[in-house]
N, C-alpha and C positions, 0 to 999 in steps of 0.2 A: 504494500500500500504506500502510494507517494503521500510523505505526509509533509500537506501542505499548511497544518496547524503546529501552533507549539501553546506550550501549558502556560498561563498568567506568569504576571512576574511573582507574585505572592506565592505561588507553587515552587516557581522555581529557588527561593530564598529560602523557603522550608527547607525543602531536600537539600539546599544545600548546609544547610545549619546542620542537619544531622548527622550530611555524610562528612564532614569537618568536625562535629564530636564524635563519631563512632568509628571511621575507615570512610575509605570512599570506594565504593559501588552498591550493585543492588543488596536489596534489604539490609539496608547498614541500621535503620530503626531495629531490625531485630538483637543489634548486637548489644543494646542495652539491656538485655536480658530481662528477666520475670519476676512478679511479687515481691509483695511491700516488704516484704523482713527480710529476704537479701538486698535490694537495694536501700533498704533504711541504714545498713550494715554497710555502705559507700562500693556495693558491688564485688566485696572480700568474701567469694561465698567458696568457691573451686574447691575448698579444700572443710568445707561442713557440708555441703549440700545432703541436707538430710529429712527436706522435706516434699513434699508433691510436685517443686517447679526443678528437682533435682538433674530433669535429663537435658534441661536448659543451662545448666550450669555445669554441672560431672554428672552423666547419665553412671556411671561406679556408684553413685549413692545411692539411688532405686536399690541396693542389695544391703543398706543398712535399715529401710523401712520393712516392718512385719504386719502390717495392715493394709486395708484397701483404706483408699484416700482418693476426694476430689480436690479440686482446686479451680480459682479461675482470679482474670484481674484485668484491670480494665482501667486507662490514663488515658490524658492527653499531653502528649511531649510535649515538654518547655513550652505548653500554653497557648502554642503555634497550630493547632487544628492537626496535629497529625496524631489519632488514633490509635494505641496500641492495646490490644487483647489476647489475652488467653483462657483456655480451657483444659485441663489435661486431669485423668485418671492414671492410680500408678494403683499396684497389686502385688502379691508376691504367688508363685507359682511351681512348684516341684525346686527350691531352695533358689528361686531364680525370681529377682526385682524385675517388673512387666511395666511397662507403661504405653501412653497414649495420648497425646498430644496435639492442638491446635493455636497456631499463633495466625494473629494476622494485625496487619498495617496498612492502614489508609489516611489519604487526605483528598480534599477536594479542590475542582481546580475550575480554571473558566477557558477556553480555547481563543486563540487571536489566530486571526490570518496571515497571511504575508503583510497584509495593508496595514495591521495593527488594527484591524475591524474585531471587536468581540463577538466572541459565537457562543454554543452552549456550552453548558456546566458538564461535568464528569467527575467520576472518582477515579483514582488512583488506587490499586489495592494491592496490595504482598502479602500471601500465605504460606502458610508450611504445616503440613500435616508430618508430626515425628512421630515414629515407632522406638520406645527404649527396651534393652536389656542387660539387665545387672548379674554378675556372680559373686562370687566367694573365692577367693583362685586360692588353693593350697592353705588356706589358715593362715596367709600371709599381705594379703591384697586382696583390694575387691576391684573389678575392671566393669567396663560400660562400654557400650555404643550404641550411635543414635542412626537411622537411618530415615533421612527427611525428604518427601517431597515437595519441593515449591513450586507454587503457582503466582502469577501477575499480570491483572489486567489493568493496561493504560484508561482503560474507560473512553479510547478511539476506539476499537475494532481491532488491536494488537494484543493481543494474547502472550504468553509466556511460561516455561515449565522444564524443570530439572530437578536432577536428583544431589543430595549432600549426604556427606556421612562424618560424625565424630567420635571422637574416640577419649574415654576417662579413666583415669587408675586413680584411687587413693590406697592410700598405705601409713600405716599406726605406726608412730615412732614411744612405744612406751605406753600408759595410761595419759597422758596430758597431749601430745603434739600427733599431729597428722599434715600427710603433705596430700598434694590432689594436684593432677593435671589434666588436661583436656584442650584438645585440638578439635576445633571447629572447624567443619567445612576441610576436608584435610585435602589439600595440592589443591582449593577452589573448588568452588561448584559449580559448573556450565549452565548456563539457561539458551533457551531458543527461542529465539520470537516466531510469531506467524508468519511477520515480515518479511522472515529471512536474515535480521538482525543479530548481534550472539552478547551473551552479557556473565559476565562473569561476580558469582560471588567469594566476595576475598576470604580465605582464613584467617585463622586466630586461633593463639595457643595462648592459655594461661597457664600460670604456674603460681600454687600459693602454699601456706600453712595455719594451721587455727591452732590457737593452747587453748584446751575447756579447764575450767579452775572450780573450785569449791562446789564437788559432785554437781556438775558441769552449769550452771547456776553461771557461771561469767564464762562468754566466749571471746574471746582476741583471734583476730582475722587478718593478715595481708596476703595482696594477688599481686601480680605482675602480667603485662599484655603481653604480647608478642605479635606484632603483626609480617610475617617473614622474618627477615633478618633485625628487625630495626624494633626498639623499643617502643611500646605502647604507655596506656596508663597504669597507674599504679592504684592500688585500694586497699585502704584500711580501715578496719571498723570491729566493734564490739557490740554486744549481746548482755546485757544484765535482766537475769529474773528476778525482779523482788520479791514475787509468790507466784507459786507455780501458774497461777491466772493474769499473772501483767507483766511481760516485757520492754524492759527498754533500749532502742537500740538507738547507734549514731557510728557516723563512718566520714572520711575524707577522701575524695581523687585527685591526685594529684596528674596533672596534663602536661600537654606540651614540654616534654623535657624537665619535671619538675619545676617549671616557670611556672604556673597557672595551677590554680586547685578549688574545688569548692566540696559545699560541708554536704552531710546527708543528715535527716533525724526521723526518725518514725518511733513505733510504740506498736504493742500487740495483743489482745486478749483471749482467751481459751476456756471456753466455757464449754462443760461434757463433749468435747470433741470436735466444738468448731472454734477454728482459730481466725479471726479478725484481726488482719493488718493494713497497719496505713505507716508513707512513709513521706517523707517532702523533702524532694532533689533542690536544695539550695544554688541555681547554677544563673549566675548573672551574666552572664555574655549569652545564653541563649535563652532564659526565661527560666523560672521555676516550673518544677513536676510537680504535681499532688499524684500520688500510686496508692491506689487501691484495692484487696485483696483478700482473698478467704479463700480457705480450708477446712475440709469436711474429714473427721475420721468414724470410720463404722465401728471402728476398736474403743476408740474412745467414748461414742453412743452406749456402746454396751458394758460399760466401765471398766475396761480390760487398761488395767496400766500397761503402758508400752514396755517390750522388753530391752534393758538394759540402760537404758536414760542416764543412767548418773557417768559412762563413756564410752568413748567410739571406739573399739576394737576391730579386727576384718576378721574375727573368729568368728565361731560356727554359730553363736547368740547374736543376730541380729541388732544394731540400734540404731536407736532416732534423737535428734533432739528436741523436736518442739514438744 
């Protein structure tokens, strides 16, 4: 299709706000990753991920949860009309974390002609339906991978779609310290348009560690980006439960070469097994987030305390933290 339209300028400032905080190419919105209680945490989650948005983060952690679990969340980036949600189910299965996942990303946009004539309105949309699975590897690590389809329509008549795969290990150093990695999108992930266009989405590897302190009641968090070769952002954050029904959490990113950074703060509650979180991206060069979020547990409904809570081991006892 000769495309003789292009998207408002308001569209195009969006996307590019993002893909300037996130990476640049497609679905770069996704790479801010999911739910209020890791991002409340400044996005230092790779190495706890231990709860239902786990295969967004280290899909290795779907094998510390031992219940079935919903989730879902729902923002608007830095304020800017760009839409971000999720939905995802996770489960455990013959000693094997299952999940199921739906994210997606939109914004809306107005079309100009060549003339600068205004024409109609469209969305813009980016999806991804992930499938996770978590194990147990040897009583020494627990590993993950994600296998993702994405879909994107420009809201012209231009369609888009490919496949992504990632890959997560954590591993217990002791009772207190665990480290976590995870490669997104590994060697990129191709997209095709209908057009005959080709778009590439970028990788990213983190790398982080958590200390859980006083039967795990205080978590400390730092990650590291990696986008190829060349340094990303950095994130660090903590986790305080004052009673097992209220958390509080707050985290820092540090950008641009440790030049640039802003705060995060949220707060969380848990009440017979649904967890309500909220969290507020402090980020002044692109606008403030409000992130919104719950979690459903059937274990928790049924009053079944989680097993092993007070730490994270990759042994044959399952845990979780929230």
């Amino acid at each position: 299709m000769k495309r003789a339209m292009i998207v408002s300028l308001a569209l195009i400032l969006v996307l590019s706000a993002v893909a300037m905080a996130d990476g640049i190419g497609a679905f770069s919105a996704f790479k801010n990753g999911v739910g209020a209680r890791a991002l409340a945490m400044g996005g230092a989650f790779v190495a706890v991920a231990d709860d239902a948005t786990a295969a967004c983060w280290n899909p290795a952690g779907l094998a510390l949860l031992n219940d079935t679990r919903l989730a879902g969340m729902s923002t608007d980036l830095y304020g800017l009309g760009v839409t971000h949600q999720y939905v995802g189910a996770v489960t455990t299965f013959a000693n094997l974390g299952v999940g199921l996942g739906w994210e997606r990303a939109a914004i809306d946009g107005q079309a100009v002609d060549g003339e600068g004539t205004i024409g109609e309105t469209f969305t813009w949309t980016e999806q991804a339906i992930v499938g996770s699975l978590a194990t147990n590897v040897m009583d020494v690590a627990m590993a993950g991978a994600n296998v993702k389809y994405y879909m994107a329509d420009s809201g012209l008549g231009d369609t888009a779609s490919g496949f992504g795969f990632d890959l997560g290990l954590l591993v217990s150093l002791g009772d207190m310290f665990v480290i976590g990695v995870n490669a997104k999108d590994l060697a990129g992930s191709a997209l095709d348009w209908s057009g005959g266009a080709k778009d590439t989405i970028t990788g990213m590897y983190k790398a982080g560690i958590a200390m859980k302190l006083a039967d795990n009641k205080l978590v400390l968090a730092t990650d590291v980006d990696f986008d190829g070769s060349s340094l990303g952002d950095t994130h660090v954050g903590v986790e305080f439960k004052v009673i097992n029904e209220l958390a509080l959490r707050g985290g820092v990113v540090l950008t641009n070469n440790f030049q640039d950074y802003y705060f995060t703060v949220g707060a969380g509650i848990n009440v017979a097994g649904l967890y309500v979180d909220a969290a507020y991206v402090l980020n002044q060069t692109l606008g403030n987030t409000l992130v919104l979020s719950a979690e459903f547990s059937l274990g928790g409904l049924l009053g079944e305390e989680p097993v092993g809570t007070e730490t994270v081991k990759p042994a044959t006892t399952p845990t979780t933290g929230k």
